[in-house]
C-alpha positions in Angstrom: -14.4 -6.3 -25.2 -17.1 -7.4 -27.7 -20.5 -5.9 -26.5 -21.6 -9.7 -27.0 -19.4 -10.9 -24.6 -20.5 -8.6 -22.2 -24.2 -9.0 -23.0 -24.0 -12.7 -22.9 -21.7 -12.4 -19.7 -24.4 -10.2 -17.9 -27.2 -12.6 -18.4 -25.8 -15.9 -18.0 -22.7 -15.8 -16.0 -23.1 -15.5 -11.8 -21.5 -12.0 -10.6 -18.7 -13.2 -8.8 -16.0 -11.4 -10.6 -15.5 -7.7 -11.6 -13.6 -7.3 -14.9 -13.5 -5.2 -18.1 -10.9 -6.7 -20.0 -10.9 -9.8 -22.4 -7.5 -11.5 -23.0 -7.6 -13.2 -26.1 -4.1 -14.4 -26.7 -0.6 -14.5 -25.3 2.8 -15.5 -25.3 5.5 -15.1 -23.1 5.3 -12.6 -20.9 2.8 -10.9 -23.1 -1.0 -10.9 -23.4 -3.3 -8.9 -26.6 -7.1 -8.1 -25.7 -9.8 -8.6 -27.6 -9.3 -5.2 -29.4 -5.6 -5.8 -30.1 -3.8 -4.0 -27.4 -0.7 -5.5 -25.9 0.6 -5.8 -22.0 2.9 -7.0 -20.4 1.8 -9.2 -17.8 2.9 -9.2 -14.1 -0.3 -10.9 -13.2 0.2 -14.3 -15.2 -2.9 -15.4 -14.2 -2.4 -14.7 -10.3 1.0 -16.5 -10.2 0.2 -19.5 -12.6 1.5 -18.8 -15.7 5.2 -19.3 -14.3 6.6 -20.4 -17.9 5.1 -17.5 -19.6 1.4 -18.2 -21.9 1.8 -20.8 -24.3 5.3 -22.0 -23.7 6.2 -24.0 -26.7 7.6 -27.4 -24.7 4.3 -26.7 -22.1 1.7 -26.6 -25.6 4.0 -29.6 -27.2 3.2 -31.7 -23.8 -0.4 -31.1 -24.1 -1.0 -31.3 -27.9 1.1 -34.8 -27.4 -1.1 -36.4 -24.8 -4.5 -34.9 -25.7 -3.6 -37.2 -29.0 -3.0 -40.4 -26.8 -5.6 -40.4 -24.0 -7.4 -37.0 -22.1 -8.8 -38.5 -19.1 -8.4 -42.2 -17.4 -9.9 -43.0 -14.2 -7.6 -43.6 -11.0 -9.2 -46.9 -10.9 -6.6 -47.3 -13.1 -2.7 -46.7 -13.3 -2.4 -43.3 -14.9 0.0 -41.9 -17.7 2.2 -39.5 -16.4 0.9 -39.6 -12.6 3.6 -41.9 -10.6 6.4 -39.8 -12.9 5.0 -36.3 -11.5 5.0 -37.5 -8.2 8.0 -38.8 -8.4 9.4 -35.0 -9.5 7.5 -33.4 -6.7 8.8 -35.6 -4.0 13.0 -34.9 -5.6 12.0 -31.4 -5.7 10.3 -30.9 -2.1 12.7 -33.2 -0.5 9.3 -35.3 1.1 8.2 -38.7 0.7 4.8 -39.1 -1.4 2.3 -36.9 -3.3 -1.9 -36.8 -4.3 -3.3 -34.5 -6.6 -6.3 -32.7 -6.9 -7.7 -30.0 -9.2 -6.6 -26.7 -7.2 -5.2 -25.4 -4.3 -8.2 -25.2 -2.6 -8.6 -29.1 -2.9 -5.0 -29.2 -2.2 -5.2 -27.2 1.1 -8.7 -29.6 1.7 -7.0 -32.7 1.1 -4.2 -31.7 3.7 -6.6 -31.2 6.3 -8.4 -34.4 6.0 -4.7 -36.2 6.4 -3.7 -34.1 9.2 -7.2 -35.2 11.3 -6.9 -38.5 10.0 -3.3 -39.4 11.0 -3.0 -37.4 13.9 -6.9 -38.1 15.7 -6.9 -34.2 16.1 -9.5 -32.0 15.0 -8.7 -28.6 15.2 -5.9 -25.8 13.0 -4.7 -23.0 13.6 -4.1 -20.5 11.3 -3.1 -16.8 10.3 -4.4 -13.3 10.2 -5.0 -11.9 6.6 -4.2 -15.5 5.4 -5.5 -17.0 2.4 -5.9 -21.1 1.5 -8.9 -21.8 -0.7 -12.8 -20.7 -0.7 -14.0 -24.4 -0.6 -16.1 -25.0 2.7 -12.6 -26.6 4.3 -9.8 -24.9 3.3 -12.6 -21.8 3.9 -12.3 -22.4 7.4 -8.4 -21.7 7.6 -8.8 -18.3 5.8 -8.5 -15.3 7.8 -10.4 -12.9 5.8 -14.0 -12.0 7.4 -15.8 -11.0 4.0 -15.0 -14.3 2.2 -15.3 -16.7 5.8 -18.6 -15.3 7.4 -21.2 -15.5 4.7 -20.5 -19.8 4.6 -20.2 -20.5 8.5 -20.8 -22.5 10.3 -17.4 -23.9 9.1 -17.3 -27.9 9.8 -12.8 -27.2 11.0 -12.2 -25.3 14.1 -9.6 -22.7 13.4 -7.9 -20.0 15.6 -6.5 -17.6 14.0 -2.9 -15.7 15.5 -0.9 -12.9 13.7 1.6 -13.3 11.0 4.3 -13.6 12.4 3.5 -13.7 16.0 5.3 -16.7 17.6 4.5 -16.0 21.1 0.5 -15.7 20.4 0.9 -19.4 18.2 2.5 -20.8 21.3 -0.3 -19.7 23.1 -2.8 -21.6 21.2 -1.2 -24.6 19.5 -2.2 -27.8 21.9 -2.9 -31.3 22.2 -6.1 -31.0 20.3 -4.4 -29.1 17.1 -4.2 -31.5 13.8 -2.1 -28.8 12.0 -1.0 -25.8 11.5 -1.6 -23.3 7.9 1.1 -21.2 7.2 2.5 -19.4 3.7 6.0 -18.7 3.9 4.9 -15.3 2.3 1.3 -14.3 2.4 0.2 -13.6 -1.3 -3.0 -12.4 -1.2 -2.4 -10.5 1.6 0.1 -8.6 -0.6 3.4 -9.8 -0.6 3.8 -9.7 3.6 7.2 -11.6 4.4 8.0 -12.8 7.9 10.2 -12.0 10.6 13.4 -14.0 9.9 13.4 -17.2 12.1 9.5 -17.1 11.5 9.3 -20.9 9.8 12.1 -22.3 12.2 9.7 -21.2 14.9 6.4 -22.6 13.5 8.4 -26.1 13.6 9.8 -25.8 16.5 6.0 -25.1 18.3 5.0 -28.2 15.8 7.4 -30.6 17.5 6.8 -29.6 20.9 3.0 -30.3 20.6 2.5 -33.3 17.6 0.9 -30.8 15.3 1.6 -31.5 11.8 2.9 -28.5 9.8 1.6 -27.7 6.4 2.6 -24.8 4.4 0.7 -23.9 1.8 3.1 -23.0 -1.6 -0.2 -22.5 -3.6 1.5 -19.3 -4.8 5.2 -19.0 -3.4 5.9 -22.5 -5.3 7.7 -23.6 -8.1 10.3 -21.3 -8.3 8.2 -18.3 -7.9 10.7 -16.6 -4.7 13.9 -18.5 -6.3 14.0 -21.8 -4.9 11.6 -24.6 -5.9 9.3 -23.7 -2.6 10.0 -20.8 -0.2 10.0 -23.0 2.6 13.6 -23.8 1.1 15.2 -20.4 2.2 14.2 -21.1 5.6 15.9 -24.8 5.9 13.2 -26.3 7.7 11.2 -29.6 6.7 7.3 -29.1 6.5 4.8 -32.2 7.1 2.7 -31.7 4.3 3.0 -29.3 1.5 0.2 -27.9 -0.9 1.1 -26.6 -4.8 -1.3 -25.6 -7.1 -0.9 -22.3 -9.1 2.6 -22.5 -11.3 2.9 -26.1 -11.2 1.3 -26.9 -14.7 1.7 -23.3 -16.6 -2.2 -22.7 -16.3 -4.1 -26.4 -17.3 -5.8 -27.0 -13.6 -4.3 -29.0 -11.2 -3.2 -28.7 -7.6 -1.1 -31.5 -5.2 -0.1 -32.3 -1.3 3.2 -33.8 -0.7 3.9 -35.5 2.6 6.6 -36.5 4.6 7.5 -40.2 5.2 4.8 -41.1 7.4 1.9 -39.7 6.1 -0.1 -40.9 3.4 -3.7 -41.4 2.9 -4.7 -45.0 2.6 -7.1 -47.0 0.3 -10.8 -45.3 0.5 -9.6 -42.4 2.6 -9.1 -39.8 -0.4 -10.2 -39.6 -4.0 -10.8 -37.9 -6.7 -12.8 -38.3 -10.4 -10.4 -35.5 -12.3 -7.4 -35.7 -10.2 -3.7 -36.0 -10.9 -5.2 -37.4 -15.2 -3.0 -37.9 -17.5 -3.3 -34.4 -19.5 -2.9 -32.2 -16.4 0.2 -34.5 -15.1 1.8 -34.7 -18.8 1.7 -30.2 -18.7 3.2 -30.4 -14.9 5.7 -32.6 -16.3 6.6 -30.2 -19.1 6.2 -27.4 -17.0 8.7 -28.3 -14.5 11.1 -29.1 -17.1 11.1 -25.6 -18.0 10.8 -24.2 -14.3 14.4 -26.4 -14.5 16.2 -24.5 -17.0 14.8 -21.1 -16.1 14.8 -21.2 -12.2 19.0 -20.3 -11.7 17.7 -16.7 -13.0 14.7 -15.9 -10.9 16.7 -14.1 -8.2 18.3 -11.6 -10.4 15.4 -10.8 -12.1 13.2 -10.3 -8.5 16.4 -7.9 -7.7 16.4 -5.9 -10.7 12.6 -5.2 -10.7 13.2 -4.3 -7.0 15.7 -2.0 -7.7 14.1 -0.2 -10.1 11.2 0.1 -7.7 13.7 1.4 -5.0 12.1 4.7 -4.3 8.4 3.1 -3.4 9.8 0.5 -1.0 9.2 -2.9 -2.7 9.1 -6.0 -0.5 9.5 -9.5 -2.4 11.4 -12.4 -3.1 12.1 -13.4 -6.6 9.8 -12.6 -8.8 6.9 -11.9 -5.7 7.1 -8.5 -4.7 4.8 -6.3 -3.3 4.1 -2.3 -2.7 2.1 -0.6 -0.5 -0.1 1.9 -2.0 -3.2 2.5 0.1 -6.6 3.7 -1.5 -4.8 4.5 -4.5 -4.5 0.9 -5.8 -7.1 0.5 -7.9 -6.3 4.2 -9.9 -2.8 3.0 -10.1 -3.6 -1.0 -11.6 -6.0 1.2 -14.3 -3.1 3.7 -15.3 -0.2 0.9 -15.7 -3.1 -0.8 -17.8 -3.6 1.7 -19.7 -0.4 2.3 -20.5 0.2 -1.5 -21.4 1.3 -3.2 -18.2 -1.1 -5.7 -16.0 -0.7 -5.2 -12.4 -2.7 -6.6 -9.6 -4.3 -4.9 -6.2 -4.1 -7.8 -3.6 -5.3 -7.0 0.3 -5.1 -3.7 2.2 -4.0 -1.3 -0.7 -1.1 -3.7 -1.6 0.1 -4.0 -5.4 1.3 -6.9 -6.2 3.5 -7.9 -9.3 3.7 -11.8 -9.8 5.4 -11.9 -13.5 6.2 -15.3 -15.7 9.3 -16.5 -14.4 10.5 -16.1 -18.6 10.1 -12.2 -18.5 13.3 -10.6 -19.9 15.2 -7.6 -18.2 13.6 -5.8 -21.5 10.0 -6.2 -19.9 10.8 -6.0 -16.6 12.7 -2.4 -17.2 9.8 -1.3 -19.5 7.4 -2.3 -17.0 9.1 -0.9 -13.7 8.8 2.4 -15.9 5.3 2.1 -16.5 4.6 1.4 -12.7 6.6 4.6 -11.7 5.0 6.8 -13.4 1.7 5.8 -12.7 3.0 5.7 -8.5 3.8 9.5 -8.9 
């Protein structure tokens, strides 16, 4: 990296992050630094850029709208906005959709409709889950180091294990608004749940009038397959929140509903949400997502395979290895040796490619990660 970038980095930029890279460029499933090097990326971006960097129909999108109009407030009809929804709700199977900036938003926004349609105040949640680092969706995430510093929390939250059906029974009531759950905790590194997991989380929903939300920030849009992981499991979520893949990296996050729940006029709102650039590079995005998704399954079983010996866990193109105190020495080696991996929770790598990588990459880069597991 430029030794501007890091001068200028070190005196005006807040420490929140540790990094020691700069991508400059990419395409496909490729990114170049700032001193030329080339990787091949099973980061994209933590799971966002699901149609590879720079897709040419995603840059088309956004060239083409920036000409016509970049912002318009919602106090107005906005381009592209009823037609996104519109996509979201054929491809969730739910009834209607808000957007927001992020997932974090997203996750926010599907708390204040759970306490506002049900009267309830309080969610439940899991251990070592993740939803957002805004003061709400703060409250549903599990993890001590990123929760503690900020509370008091203004949401009531229990937290149960993953997976643990007996202990959410236990603690679900009358006074729960809703229930977080991912279908497969991300940051928690790749941690898939007992089979019959999802049907049980509905069926503990039902019996007590708490509204299940399952946050697809990073298992959705076609990330494990299907459109939304909640769609191996056959059951029907109240709300869900996407964020991450759904617009190929320009920000933007959304909640989709059942019939039944919606926000009404004044209760939600946004200045930057759901405009007409971020909705026109969703659009485009999913049109991709369309063409590439019948694919994603193969490729999540030939990375896994090649993987075999280390014992992968994923689904799709998620997967996830454990690898203890090594992680870190094992992200740098792969690096080195031009491949971008990522160390999520408890010594757990996690690879999260473009959904456009070819069997090429994905052979090249199970090699790379071999060799640097031992």
């Amino acid at each position: 990296m430029a030794e501007d970038s890091r001068v200028l980095d070190a005196r005006y930029y807040m420490p929140a992050f540790g990094r020691t890279m700069k991508i400059v460029r990419g395409a496909g499933s490729r990114v170049w630094d700032d001193q030329g090097k080339e990787y091949i990326d099973c980061v994209a971006g933590i799971a966002v850029c699901s149609t590879g960097h720079c897709h040419p129909l995603v840059v088309e999108a956004i060239c083409g709208q920036a000409k016509d109009l970049i912002h318009c407030s919602n106090l107005y009809y906005v381009p592209n906005q009823a037609e996104l929804a519109e996509k979201l709700v054929g491809i969730t199977g739910l009834a209607k959709a808000f957007f927001s900036n992020s997932g974090a938003e997203a996750n926010d926004g599907a708390m204040k409709l759970a306490r506002v349609r049900t009267g309830r105040k309080n969610f439940v949640a899991f251990a070592h889950g993740f939803h957002g680092r805004t003061c709400g969706s703060l409250a549903v995430t599990h993890k001590p180091a990123i929760r503690e510093p900020f509370e008091p929390l203004s949401a009531p939250c229990a937290f149960v294990d993953y997976g643990d059906l007996d202990a959410l029974a236990e603690v679900v009531d009358n006074d729960t608004a809703g229930v977080f759950v991912e279908p497969i905790q991300g940051e928690a590194g790749v941690i898939i749940p007992p089979d019959g997991f999802l049907q049980g989380v509905r069926e503990i929903c039902d019996d007590t009038g708490a509204l299940m939300i399952v946050d697809e920030v990073q298992t959705g849009m076609g990330r494990t397959g299907k459109w939304f992981a909640f769609q191996h499991s056959g059951v029907i979520p109240d709300i869900i929140t996407i964020a991450k893949g759904l617009a190929s990296g320009f920000p933007i996050g959304a909640l989709v509903a059942r019939e039944g729940l919606e926000f009404t006029k004044g209760e939600h709102g946004s200045t930057f949400a759901g405009g007409p650039l971020a909705c026109a590079t969703a659009l485009a995005t999913i049109g991709v997502v369309e063409e590439i998704l019948p694919d994603v399954t193969r490729k999540g079983e030939r990375f896994m395979k090649g993987l075999a010996t280390h014992n992968p866990r994923g689904r799709g193109l998620m997967i996830g290895m454990s690898v203890g105190d090594r992680c870190p020495e094992v992200q740098q080696t792969c690096a080195e040796n031009g491949v971008l991996v990522n160390c999520a929770a408890d010594g757990n790598l996690r690879l999260i490619p473009p959904l456009v990588i070819t069997d090429e990459e994905i052979d090249t880069a199970v090699g790379v990660i071999n060799a640097a597991l031992g």
